[in-house]
N, C-alpha and C positions, 0 to 999 in steps of 0.2 A: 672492567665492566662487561668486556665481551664475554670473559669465562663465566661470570656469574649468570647472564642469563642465558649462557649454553645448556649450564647445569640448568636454571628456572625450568627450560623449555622442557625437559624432560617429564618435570614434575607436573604440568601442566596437564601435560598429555597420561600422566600415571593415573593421577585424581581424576582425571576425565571433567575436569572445571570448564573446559570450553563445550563442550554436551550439554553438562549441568545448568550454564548459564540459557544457553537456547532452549531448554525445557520450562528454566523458571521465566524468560522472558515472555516467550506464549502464555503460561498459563498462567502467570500474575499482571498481562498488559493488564487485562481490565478490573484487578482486583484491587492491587495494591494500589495508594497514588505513586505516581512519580514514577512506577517501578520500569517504565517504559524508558526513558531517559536511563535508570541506576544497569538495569542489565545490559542495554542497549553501549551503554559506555562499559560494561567491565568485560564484555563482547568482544569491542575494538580494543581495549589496552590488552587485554590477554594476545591479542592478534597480532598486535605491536611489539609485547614480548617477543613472539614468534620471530615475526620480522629480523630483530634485534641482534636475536640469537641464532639468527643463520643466514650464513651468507655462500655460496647466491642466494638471491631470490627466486623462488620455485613460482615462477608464469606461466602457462600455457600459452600459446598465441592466442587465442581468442580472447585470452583475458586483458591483453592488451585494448579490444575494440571494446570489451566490457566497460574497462576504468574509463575510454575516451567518451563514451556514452553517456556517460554518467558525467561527463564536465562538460559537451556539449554545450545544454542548454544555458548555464550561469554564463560562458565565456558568450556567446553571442547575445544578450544582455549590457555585456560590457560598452560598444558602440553605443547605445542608447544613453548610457549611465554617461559616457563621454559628451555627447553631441548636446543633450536636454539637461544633463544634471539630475541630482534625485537623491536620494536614501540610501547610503550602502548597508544601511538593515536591511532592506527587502531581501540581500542575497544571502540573509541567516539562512534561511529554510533551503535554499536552493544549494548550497556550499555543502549542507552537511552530508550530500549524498556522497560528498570525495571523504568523507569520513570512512567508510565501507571499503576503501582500496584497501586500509593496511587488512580490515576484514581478510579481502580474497589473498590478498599472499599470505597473511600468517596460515590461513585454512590451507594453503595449498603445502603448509609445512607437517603435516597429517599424514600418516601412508592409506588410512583405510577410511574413507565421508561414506561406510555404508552407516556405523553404527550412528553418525547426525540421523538418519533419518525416522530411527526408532524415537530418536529424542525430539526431533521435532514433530511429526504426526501423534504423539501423547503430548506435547505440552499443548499444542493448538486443539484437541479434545478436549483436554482437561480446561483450555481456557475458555472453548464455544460452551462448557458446562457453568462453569463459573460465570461468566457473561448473563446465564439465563436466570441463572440467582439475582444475581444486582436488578436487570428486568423484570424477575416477580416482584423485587422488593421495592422496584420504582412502580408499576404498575397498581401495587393493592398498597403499600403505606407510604409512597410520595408521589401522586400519578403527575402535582406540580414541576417535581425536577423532570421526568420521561426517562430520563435515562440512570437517575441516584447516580452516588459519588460509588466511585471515585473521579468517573468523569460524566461533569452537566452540560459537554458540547454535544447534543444530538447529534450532530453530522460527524465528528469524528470516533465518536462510540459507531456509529452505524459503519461507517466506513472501516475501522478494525473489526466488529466483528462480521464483516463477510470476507473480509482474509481470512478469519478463522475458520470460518464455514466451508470458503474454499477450498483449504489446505485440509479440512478433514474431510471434507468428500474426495480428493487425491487419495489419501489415506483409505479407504473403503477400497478404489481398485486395484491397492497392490497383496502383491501373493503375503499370504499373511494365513496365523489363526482364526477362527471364528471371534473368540472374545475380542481380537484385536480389533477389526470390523465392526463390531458390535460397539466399540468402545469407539472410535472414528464416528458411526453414525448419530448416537448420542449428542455425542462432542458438536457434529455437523447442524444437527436440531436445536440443539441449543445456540448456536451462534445465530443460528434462524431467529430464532424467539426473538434474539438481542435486536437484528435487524430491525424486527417487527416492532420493538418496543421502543427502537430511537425514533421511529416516525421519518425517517430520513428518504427521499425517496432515491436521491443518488444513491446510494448505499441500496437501495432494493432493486433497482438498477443496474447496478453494479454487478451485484450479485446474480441476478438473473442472466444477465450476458455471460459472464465468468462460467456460472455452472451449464450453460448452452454449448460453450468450448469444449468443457470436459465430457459432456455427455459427446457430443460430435466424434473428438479424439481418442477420448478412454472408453468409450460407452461397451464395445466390444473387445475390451480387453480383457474382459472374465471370463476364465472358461466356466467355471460352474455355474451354471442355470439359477440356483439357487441365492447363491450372493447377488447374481444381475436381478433377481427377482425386488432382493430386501432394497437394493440400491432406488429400483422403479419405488417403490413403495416411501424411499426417504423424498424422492421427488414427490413425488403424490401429497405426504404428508406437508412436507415445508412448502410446496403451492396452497394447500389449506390454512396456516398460520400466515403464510404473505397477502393472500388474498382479499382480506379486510382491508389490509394496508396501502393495497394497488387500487381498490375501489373509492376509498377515502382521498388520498391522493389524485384519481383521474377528474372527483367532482370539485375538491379543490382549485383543480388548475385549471377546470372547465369553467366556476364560477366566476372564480378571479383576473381571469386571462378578460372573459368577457368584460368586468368589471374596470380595468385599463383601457379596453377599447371603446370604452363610455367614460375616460375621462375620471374613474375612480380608482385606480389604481394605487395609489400613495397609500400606506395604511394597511394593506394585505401582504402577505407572505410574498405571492406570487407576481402581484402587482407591482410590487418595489424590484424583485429582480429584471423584472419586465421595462422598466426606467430604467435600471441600470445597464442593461444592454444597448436600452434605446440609444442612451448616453454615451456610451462605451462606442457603438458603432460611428457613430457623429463623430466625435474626436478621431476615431479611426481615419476616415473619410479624409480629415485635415493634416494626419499625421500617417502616412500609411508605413512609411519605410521605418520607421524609428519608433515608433510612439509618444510620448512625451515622457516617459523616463521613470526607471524605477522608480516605486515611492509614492509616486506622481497621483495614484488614483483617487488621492483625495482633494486635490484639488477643482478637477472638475464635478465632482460631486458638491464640494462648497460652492462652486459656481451655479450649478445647479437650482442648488436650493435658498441663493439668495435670490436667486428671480421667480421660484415658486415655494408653495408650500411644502415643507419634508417634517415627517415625522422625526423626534428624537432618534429614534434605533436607525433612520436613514442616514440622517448628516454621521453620524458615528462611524460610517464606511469607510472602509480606507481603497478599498478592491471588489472587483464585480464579482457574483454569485457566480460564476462561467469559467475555468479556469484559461478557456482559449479566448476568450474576451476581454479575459483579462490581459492576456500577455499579448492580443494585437493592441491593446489599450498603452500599455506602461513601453512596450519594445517593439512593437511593431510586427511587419512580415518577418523582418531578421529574426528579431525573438520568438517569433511562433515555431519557422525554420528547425531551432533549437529546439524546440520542443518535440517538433514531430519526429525529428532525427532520431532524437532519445527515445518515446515511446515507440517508434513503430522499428528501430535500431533493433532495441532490446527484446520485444515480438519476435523481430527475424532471428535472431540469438538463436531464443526458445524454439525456437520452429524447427529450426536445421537442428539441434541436439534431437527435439521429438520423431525427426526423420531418419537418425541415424540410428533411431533403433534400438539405444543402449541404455537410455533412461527414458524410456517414454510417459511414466506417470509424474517424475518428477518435472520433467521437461512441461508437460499438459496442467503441471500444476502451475507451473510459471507462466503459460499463457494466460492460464482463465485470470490467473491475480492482475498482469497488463491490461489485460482486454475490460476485466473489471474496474481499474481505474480511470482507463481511456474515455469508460463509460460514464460513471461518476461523476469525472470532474465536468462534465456538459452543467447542468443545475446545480453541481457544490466545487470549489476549488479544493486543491489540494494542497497547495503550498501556505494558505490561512492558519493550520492547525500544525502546530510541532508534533503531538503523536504521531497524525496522520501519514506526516513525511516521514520521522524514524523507521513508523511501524512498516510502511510499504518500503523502503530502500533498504532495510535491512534485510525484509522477506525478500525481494529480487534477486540480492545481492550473496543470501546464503543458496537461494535454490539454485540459484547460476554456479555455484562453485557443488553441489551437488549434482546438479545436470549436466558436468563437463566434468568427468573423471580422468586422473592423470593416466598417461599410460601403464602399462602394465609392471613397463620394465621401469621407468621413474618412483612405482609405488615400492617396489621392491629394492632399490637401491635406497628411498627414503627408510625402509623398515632395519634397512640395515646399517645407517648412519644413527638410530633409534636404539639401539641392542648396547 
């Protein structure tokens, strides 16, 4: 078994299949159904070959605090799951991020992640273009769905494509052709559009923070005058396309916010979140250390609303609109703990690779996508929607093994155990 996939791994790497799949994964998330989940798995089993097929395992140190980052947050969890009881579905969506370890070793079985990066700033263009398609096509002939199929969850369409958006404005500041840039900024406006067309405001949040990052950290990393010009100008432009949507949104949450605090809350977007926090913090109050336990979030909400009026789409809650209100809700300070360890863990990552100098677009790219979800998940969770969690753990999880190149002399001994 081990000969076989020694030879596999070769072949793997000949076809260039682990490339391929990272190009078709960005640029068909939001096209195809399902395809999110289909690449996203032939991603990790390619990886796994990797794995398989060579022994040692090629780790960097860092990659050690990476994978432990990444289980963090589910293992502290666990006390809660222990003490209250609860659902061990809820840890579906949290679990799958230990999915991505075999990711970073098989990747680490590569001599050369420059050529990933050509393949992933074209697929994530080609998918913020595509993105803007399905958004013309839900905007002028189903304005009903907001977002058209292949996906009718507003909030996690909004939230993929300003990853996408992200990762092609990263694209625009590295050394590169014209057309290449050209072909990034496109890619970048069109994931804009998508933003704009899911109505999601996390997600225009998100984004907005995210590209603050990159303007801060890469803003001056172009030497041509001329590219920082087009760059100014894609800002310029995708603030005109969002702007309807920040305005819309601020008299929403002005109207509705009011609307709760008179007692009419139940029945509005923004009202019903607004309950659920209320509710969320109460319980907190009673359970600070623990929470009441994965799973758990619907029970207080049936509590809820056998002693007041809830609309249909309320009682149907399982978990609050807040992803940090959620997890003081379900696991308490332990479980929040776990969370901030992992977000702001894997921030510090990214920071120290962008300070060393040696990848600093891709590193800037990894900030703005953390900083963007940190953002985010305030008014939308993240752990609700299974693309959401794939599509972000996977994007960390490759730029992190792109952000942290092996050394010189390790790449070169891999190309020669490759020959």
């Amino acid at each position: 078994m081990g000969g076989f996939l020694a030879k596999l791994h070769p072949i793997i790497i000949r076809f260039a299949l682990l490339e391929w799949s990272v190009f078709a994964f960005y640029s068909s998330i939001l096209l195809v159904k399902n395809s999110f989940g289909l690449f996203a798995g032939v991603l990790v089993s390619l990886s796994l070959v990797a794995v398989l097929g060579r022994w040692p395992w090629r780790l960097l140190p860092l990659d050690h605090v990476f994978t432990g980052l990444l289980a963090i947050f589910p293992l502290l969890m666990v006390p809660s799951l222990l003490v209250n009881g609860g659902s061990v579905d809820y840890f579906d969506y949290p679990i799958r991020a230990l999915l991505y370890i075999p990711l970073i070793i098989g990747l680490r079985s590569y001599a050369e992640p420059g050529i990933f990066e050509d393949f992933l700033f074209r697929g994530v263009s080609a998918g913020g273009l595509f993105a803007a398609m399905f958004s013309a096509h839900s905007l002028i002939l189903a304005p009903s769905e907001r977002v058209g199929l292949p996906i009718t969850n507003p909030i996690a369409f909004g939230q993929i494509a300003a990853i996408l958006a992200l990762l092609a404005l990263a694209g625009m500041f590295r050394n590169g052709g014209r057309l290449q840039k050209i072909y990034c900024g496109f890619g970048c406006l069109g994931a804009v559009i998508a933003v704009y067309a899911s109505g999601s405001a996390g997600a225009l949040l998100g984004l907005v923070f995210g590209a603050l990052v990159q303007l801060v950290l890469l803003g001056r990393s172009s030497k041509n005058p001329v590219y920082t010009k087009i760059i100014f100008i894609i800002f310029l432009v995708s603030a005109a396309i969002l702007l309807p949507l920040a305005v819309f949104k601020y008299g929403q949450i002005s109207s509705e916010t009011t609307a709760f605090f008179a007692g009419k809350g139940m029945g509005t977007s923004q009202g019903q979140r607004l309950i659920a926090m209320q509710i969320a913090l109460q319980s907190f109050f009673q359970h600070p250390l623990l929470g009441i336990g994965p799973g758990n979030g619907h029970q207080v909400i049936a509590a809820y609303c056998s002693a007041n009026l809830c609309t249909d789409q309320f009682q149907g809650w399982t978990g609050m609109h807040n992803q940090y209100l959620d997890i003081l809700l379900i696991s308490g300070l332990v479980g929040l703990a776990g969370w901030f360890i992992f977000s702001i863990g894997i921030f510090c990552l990214f920071y120290s690779r962008f300070r060393s100098g040696v990848t600093r677009i891709i590193s800037g790219a990894g900030l703005s996508v953390v900083v963007a979800m940190m953002i985010s998940a305030f008014p939308q969770p993240l752990y609700h929607h299974n693309i959401s969690v794939i599509s972000f753990f996977f994007t960390i999880t490759f730029l992190w093994f792109l952000a942290y190149p092996a050394p010189r002399e390790l790449t070169s001994l891999g190309e020669k155990m490759m020959k």
